[in-house]
SEVEXMI-801563 format. One line per 8 residues: number of its first residue (from 1); their letters; for each residue x, y, z of C-alpha. Coordinates in Angstrom, 3 decimals. Example, Ala and Ser with C-alpha at 12.3 -4.5 7.8 and 13.67 -1.06 7.14 Angstrom:
1> as> 12.300:-4.500:7.800  13.670:-1.060:7.140
REM end
This chain:
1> xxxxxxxx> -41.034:-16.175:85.936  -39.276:-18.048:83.342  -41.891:-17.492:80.878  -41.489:-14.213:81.667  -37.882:-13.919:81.086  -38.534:-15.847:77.639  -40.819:-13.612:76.540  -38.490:-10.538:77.308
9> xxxxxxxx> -35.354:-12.129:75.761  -37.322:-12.849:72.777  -38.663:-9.324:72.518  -35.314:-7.644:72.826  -34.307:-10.406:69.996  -36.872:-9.336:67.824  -36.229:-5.687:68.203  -32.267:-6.408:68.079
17> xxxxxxxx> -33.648:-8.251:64.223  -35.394:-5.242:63.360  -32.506:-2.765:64.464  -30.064:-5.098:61.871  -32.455:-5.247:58.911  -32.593:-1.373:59.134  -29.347:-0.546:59.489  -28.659:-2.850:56.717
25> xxxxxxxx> -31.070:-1.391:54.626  -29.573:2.092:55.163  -26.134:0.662:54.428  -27.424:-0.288:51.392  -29.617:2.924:50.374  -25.906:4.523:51.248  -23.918:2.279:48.605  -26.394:2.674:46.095
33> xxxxxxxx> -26.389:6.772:46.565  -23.057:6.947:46.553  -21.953:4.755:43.413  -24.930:6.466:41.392  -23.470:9.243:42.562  -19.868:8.691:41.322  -20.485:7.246:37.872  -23.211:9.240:37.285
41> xxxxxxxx> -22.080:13.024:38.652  -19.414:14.163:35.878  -22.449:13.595:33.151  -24.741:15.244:35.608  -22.492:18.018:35.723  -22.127:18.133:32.141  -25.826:18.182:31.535  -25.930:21.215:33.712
49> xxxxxxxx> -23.545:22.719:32.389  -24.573:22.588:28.498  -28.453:23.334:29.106  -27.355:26.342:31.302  -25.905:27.752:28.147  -28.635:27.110:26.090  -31.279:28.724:28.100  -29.429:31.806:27.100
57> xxxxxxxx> -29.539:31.135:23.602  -31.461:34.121:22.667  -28.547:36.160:24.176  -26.042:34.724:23.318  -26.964:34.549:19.885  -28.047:37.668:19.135  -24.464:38.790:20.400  -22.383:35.628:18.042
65> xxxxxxxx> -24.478:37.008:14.818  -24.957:40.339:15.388  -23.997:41.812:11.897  -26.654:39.025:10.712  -29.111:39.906:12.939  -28.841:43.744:13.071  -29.111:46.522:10.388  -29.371:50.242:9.844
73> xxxxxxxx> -32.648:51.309:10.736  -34.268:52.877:6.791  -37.101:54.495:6.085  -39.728:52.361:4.658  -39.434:47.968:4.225  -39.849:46.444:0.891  -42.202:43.947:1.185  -41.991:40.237:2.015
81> xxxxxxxx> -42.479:38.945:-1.408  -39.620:40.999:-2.646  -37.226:40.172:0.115  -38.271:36.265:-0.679  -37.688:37.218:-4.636  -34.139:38.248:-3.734  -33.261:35.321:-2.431  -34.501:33.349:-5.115
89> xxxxxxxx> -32.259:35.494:-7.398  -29.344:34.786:-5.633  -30.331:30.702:-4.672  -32.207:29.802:-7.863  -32.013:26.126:-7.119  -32.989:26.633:-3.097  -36.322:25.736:-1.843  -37.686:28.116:0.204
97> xxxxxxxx> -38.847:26.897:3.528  -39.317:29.595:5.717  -39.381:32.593:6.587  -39.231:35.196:9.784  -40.287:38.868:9.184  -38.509:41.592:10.561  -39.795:42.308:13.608  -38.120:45.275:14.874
105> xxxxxxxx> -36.550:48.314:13.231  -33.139:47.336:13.060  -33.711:43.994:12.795  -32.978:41.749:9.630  -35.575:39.198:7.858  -34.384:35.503:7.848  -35.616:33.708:4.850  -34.863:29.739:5.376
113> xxxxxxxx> -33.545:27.972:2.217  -32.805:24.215:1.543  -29.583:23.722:-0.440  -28.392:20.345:-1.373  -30.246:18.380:1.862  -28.727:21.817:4.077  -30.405:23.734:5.923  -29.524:27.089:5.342
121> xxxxxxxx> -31.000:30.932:6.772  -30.370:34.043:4.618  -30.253:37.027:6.410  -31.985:39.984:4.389  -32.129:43.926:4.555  -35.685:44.808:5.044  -35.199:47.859:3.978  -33.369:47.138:0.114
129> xxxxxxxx> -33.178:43.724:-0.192  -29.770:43.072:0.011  -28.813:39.586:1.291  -26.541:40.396:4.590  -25.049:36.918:4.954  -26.031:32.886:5.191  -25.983:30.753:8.387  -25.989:26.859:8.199
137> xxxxxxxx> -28.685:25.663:10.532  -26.563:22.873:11.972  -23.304:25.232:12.277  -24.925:27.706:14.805  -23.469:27.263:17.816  -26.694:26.631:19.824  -27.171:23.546:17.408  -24.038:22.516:18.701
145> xxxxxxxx> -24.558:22.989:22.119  -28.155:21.147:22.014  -26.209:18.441:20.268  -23.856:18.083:23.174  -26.880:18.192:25.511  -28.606:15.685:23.883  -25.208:13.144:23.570  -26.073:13.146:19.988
153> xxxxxxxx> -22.948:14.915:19.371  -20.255:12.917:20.858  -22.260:9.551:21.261  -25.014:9.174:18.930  -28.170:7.035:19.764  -25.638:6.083:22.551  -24.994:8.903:23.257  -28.430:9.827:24.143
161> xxxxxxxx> -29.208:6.844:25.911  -26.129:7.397:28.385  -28.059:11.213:28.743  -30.850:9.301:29.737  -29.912:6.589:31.465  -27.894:9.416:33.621  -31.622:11.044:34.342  -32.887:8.316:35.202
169> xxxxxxxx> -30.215:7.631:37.988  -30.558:11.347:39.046  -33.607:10.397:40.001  -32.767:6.990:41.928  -30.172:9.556:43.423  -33.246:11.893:45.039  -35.246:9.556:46.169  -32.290:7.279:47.883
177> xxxxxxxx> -31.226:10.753:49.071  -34.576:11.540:50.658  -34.243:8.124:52.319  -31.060:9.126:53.867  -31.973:12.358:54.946  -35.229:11.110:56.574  -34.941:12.663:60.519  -36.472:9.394:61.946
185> xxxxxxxx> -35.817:10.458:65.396  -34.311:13.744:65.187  -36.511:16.632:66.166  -34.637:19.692:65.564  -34.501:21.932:62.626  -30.722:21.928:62.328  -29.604:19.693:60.582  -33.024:18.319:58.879
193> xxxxxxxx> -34.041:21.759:57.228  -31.614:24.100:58.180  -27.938:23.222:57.970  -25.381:23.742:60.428  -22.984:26.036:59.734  -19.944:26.870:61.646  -17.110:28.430:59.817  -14.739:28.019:62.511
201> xxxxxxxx> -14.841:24.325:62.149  -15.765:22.421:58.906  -16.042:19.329:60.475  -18.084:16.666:58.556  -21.245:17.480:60.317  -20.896:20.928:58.174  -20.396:18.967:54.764  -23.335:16.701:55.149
209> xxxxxxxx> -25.825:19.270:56.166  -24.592:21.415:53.410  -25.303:18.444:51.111  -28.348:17.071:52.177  -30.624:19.963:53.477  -29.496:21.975:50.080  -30.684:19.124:47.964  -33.759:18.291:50.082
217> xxxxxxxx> -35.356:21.739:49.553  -34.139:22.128:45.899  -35.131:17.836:45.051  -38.996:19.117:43.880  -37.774:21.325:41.038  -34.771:18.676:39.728  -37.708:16.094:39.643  -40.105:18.000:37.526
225> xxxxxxxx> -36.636:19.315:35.224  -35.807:15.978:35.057  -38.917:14.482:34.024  -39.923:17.593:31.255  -36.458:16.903:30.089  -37.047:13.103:29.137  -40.058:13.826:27.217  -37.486:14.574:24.696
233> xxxxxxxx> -35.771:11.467:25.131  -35.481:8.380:23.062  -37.031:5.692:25.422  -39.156:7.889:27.643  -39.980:10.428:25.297  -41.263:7.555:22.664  -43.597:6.217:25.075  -44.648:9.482:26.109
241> xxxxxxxx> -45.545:10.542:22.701  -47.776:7.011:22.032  -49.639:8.125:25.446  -50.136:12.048:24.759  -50.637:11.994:20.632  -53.777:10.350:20.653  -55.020:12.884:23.430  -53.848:15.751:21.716
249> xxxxxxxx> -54.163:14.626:17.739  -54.450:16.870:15.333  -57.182:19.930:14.345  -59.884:17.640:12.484  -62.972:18.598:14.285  -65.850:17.279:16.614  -67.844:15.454:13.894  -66.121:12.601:12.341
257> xxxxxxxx> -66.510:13.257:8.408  -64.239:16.606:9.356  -61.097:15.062:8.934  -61.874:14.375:5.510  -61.238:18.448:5.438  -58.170:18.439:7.107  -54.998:17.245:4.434  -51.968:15.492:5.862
265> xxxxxxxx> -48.893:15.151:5.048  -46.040:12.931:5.925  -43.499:15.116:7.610  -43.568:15.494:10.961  -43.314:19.202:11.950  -40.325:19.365:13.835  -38.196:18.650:10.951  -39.448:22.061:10.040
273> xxxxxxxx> -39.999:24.825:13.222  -39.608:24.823:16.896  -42.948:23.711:18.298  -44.308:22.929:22.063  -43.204:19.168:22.499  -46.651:17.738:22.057  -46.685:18.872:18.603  -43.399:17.600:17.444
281> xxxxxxxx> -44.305:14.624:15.656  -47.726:15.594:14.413  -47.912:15.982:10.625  -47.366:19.525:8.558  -50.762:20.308:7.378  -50.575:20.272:3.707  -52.769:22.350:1.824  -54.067:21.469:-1.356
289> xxxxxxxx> -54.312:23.891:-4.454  -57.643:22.066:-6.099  -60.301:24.837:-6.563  -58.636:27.062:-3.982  -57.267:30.635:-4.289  -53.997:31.067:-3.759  -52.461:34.213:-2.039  -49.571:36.350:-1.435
297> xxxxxxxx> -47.059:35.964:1.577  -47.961:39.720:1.918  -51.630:38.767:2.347  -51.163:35.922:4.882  -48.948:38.027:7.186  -51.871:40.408:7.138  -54.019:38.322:8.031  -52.109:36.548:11.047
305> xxxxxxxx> -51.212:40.631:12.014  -54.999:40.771:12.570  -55.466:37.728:14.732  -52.408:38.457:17.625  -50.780:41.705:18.876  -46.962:39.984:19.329  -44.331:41.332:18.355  -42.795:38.150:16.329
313> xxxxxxxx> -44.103:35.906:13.883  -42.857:32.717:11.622  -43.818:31.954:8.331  -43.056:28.114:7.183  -43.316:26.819:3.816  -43.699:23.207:2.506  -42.197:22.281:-0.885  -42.273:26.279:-1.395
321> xxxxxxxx> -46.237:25.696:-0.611  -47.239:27.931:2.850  -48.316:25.097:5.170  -48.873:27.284:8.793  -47.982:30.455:10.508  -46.589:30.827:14.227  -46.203:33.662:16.142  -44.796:34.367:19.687
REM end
């Protein structure tokens, strides 16, 4: 019998042990949610708030530069090498790095020009050539918004590690969340995936559920916006670059004396267009004029018309050299 009673007192011990290291551990999980979640929410907010905006950047700008964007609809377009030539006229010293057709009937050409280190689009009239007005790359307002995304803006390099350092957390902040949330022993919807709502009295039952069953069935899609959006990140985007650019590399081929074929250069061609992240820091192809035929811009865009049916397409150039086409 005392054995017995030994055993049983030692038992409820035990389980009294494992009741305190739990409850200690969610005490914990609690402080750490919580402080991540006070230092961490008004730049979470921010975030939010800034790529919200930009997502509408099409919109928006369209609307900020419309008598850029937009012109009288005319009877017949002069062709790209003339709209380039009038540029030229009026920028003699510019180097002409890009350009964007018009793509719609009342829509202008953009012709991109660098000017002393600047960035700089021309807006032309397809239809006569006349230049409608410049735009400085870096004073569009979407540049400034991105810049204020990015913490580049108000914090430099710093900046942009605080951004990510804050995503990071975010994350910390789901998964201690999930931990927290966890039903253990409760068994009813309410509560774990519906909330409990009565609007007569807010107690804090109402708060929490509105809290955590909100942010358990919306925690997938933050993850996987999280993680796409530190691809573009100093730290984690770096590493994440070393892993996928040696997967992805560049056009040279199956056989290995084909890269031989394919010219490099050494700008990397986001300093250039918007391209899908995995392309961002691959080299510009560079074409090279020895024993090669060189063509009109007129003759390209045919071309490219022939191979897709969008609506939209980007000519780049490369020390006033044509280097690639996109269209989208």
């Amino acid at each position: 019998m005392e054995l017995e009673r030994i055993d049983a007192v030692a038992k409820d011990s035990k389980a009294f042990t494992d009741k305190q290291t739990k409850a200690s551990l969610y005490k914990t999980v609690w402080r750490w949610h919580f402080y991540a979640g006070i230092f961490f929410a008004p730049l979470i907010i921010f975030l939010s708030i800034t790529g919200g905006i930009y997502l509408f950047k099409p919109q928006i700008e369209n609307y900020m530069y419309h008598d850029l964007y937009y012109v009288q609809q005319g009877q017949h377009k002069i062709s790209s090498t003339e709209q380039i030539h009038e540029v030229k006229k009026n920028y003699p010293h510019a180097k002409i790095t890009g350009f964007t057709p018009s793509f719609a009937p009342d829509r202008s050409s953009e012709v991109e020009i660098m000017v002393n280190g600047e960035s700089i689009s021309v807006f032309v009239n397809p239809y006569n050539g006349d230049i409608i007005g410049k735009l400085n790359e870096n004073a569009r307002f979407m540049a400034w918004v991105k810049d204020l995304h990015n913490g580049e803006l108000w914090g430099g390099t710093i900046g942009n590690w605080l951004v990510e350092l804050s995503a990071c957390w975010f994350i910390i902040l789901i998964i201690t969340g999930v931990y927290l949330w966890w039903p253990r022993n409760r068994k009813s919807l309410f509560g774990t995936l519906i909330p409990r709502i009565n609007l007569s009295k807010r107690n804090r039952t109402f708060w929490r559920d509105m809290h955590a069953v909100t942010a358990i069935w919306l925690s997938l899609f933050i993850v996987v916006q999280l993680f796409s959006g530190l691809m573009w990140s100093g730290v984690w985007g770096s590493m994440a670059h070393r892993i996928v650019d040696p997967i992805s590399g560049n056009p040279e081929g199956d056989q290995p004396w084909e890269k031989y074929a394919f010219p490099k250069s050494t700008i990397p061609t986001k300093e250039i267009a918007d391209v899908p992240w995995a392309a961002e820091n691959l080299p510009v192809p560079e074409s090279s004029p020895k024993g090669m035929k060189t063509i009109s811009v007129d003759k390209v865009m045919q071309i490219a018309e022939k191979t897709t049916s969008n609506r939209d397409m980007e000519l780049h150039f490369l020390m006033e050299k044509p280097v690639y086409i996109r269209s989208f």
